[in-house]
TINUBA-894683 format. One record per residue (C-alpha): residue number from 0; chain; y, x, z. Coordinates in steps of 0.02 Angstrom, whole numbers, plus 32768, in hexadecimal, padded with zeros to 4 digits. Each point is the difference from the previous one (the first is absolute). Example, Ala and Ser with C-alpha at 12.3 -4.5 7.8 and 13.67 -1.06 7.14 Angstrom:
2
+-----+--------+------+------+------+
: num : cadena :   c2 :   c1 :   c3 :
+-----+--------+------+------+------+
:   0 :      A : 7F1F : 8267 : 8186 :
:   1 :      A : 80AC : 8045 : 7FDF :
+-----+--------+------+------+------+
This chain:
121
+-----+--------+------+------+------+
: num : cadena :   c2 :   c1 :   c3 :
+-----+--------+------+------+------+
:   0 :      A : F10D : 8B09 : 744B :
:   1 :      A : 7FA4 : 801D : 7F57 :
:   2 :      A : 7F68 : 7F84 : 7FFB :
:   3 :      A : 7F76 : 802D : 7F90 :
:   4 :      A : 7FD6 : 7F7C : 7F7B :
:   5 :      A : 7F64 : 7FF6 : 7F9D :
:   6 :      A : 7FCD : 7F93 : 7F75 :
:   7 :      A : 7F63 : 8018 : 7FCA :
:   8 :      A : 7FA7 : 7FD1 : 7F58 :
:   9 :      A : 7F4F : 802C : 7FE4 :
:  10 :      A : 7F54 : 7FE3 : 804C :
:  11 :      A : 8013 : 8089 : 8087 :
:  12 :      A : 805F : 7FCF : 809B :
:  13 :      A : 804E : 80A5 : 8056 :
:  14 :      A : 7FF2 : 8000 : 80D9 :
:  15 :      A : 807D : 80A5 : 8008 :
:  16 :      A : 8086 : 7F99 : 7FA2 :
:  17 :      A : 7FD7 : 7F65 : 8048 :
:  18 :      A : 7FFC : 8050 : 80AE :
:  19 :      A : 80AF : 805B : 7FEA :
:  20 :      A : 8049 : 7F5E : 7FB7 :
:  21 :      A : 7FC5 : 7F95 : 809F :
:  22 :      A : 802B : 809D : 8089 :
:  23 :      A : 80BE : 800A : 7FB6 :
:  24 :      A : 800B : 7F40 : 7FD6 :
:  25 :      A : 8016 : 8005 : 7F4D :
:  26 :      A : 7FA0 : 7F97 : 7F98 :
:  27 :      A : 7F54 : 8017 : 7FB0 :
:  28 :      A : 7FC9 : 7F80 : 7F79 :
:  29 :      A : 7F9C : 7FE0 : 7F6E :
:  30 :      A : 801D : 7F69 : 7F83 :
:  31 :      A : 7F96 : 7F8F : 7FDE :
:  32 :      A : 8035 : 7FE5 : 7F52 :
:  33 :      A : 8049 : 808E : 7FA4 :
:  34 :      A : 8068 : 7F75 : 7F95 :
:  35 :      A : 807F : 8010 : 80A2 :
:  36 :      A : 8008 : 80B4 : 801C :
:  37 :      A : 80B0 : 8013 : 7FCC :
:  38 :      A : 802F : 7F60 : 8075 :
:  39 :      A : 7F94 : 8061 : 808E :
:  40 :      A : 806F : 809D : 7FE8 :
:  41 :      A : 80A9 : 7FA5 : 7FE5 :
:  42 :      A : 7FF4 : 7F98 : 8092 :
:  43 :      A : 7F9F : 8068 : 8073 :
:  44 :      A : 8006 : 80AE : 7FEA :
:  45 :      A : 80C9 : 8021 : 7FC1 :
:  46 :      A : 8050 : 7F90 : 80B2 :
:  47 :      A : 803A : 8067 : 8077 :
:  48 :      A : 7FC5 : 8005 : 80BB :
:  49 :      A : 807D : 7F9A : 803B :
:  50 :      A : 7FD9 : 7F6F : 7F8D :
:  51 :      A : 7F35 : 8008 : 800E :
:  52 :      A : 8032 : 7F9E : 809B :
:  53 :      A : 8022 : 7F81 : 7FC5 :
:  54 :      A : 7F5F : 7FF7 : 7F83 :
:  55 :      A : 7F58 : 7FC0 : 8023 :
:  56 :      A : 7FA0 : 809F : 7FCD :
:  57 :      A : 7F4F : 800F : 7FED :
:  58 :      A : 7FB0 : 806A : 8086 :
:  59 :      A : 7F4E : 8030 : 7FF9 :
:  60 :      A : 7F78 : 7FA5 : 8054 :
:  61 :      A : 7FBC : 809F : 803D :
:  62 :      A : 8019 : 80B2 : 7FFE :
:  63 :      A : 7F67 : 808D : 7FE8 :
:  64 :      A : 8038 : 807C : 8080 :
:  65 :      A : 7F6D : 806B : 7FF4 :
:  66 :      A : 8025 : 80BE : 7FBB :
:  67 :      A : 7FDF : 8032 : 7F62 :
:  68 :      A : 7FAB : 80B8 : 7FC6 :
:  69 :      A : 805E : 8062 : 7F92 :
:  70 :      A : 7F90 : 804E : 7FA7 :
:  71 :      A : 7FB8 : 7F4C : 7FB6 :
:  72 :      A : 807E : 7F96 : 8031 :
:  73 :      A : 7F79 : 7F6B : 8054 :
:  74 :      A : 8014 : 7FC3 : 80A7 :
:  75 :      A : 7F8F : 8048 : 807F :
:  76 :      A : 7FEB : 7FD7 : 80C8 :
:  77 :      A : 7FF5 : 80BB : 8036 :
:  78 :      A : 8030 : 80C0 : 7FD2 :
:  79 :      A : 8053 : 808F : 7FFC :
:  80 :      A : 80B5 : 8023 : 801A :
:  81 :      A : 8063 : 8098 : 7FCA :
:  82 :      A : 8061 : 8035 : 809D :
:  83 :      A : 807B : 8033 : 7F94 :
:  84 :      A : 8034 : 7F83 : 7F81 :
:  85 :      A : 7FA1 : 7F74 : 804C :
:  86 :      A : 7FA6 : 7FD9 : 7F51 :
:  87 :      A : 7F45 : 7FA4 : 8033 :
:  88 :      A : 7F61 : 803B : 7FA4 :
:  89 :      A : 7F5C : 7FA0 : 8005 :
:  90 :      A : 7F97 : 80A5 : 7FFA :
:  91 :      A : 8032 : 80B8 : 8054 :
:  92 :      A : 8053 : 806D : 7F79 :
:  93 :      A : 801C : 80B2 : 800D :
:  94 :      A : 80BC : 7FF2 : 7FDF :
:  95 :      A : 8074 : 7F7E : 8005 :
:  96 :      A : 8020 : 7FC3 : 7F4D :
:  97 :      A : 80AF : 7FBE : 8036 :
:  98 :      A : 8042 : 8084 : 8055 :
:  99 :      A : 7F86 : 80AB : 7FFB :
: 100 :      A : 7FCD : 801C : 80AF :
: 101 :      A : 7F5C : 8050 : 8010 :
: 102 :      A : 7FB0 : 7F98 : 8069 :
: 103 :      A : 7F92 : 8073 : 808A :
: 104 :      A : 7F64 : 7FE2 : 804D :
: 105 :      A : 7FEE : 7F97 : 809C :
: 106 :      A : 7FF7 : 805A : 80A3 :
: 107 :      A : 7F54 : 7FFE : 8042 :
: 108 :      A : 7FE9 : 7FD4 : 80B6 :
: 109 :      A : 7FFC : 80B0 : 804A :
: 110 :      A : 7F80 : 7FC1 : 809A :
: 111 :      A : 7F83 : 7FDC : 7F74 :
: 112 :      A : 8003 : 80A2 : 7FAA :
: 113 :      A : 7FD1 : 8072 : 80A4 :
: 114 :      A : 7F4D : 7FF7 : 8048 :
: 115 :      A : 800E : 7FC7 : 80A8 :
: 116 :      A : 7FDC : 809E : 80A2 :
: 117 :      A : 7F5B : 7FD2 : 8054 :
: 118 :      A : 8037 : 800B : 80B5 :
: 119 :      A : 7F9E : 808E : 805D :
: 120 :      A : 7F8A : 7FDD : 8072 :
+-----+--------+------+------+------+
């Protein structure tokens, strides 16, 4: 019951907030003229749940849901996931930089590392 609402004022638009703001229904905008910011945050941001119902609020046209790597914070299609924390990497690391696991080495497929017997004729 506690939406998360972000108002954002810069050049660089944020997909984690904007994706945890859409996901819990809270409300995710950025003005278009920063003459009205305090009219944004008065009449957006401070009503209560109850009477966003009856507002017209501004929802996003659409929403980036593609992860983003922690250790440079850009979006990327595919990588790899801490098993412990769940925090997404675009490269393999060693250790987790969220957490600490020491990540180990992939098993290797056992049938590949033993020569094959030669039946006997």
């Amino acid at each position: 019951q506690v939406p998360i609402d972000c108002c954002y004022v810069g050049s660089h638009n944020s997909a984690f907030l904007q994706q945890a703001s859409y996901i819990i229904g809270g409300v995710y905008v950025k003005p278009q003229y920063l003459e009205g910011l305090y009219q944004y945050l008065a009449t957006v941001f401070a009503v209560d749940l109850h009477s966003r119902s009856f507002l017209q609020l501004l929802r996003p046209a659409g929403v980036d849901f593609r992860a983003l790597c922690f250790c440079h914070k850009t979006t990327i299609d595919m990588g790899y996931v801490c098993s412990v924390c769940l925090s997404i990497f675009c490269k393999h690391h060693d250790k987790c930089s969220t957490c600490g696991l020491v990540f180990g080495k992939a098993q290797s497929d056992a049938s590949s590392d033993h020569k094959r017997k030669s039946p006997e004729t």
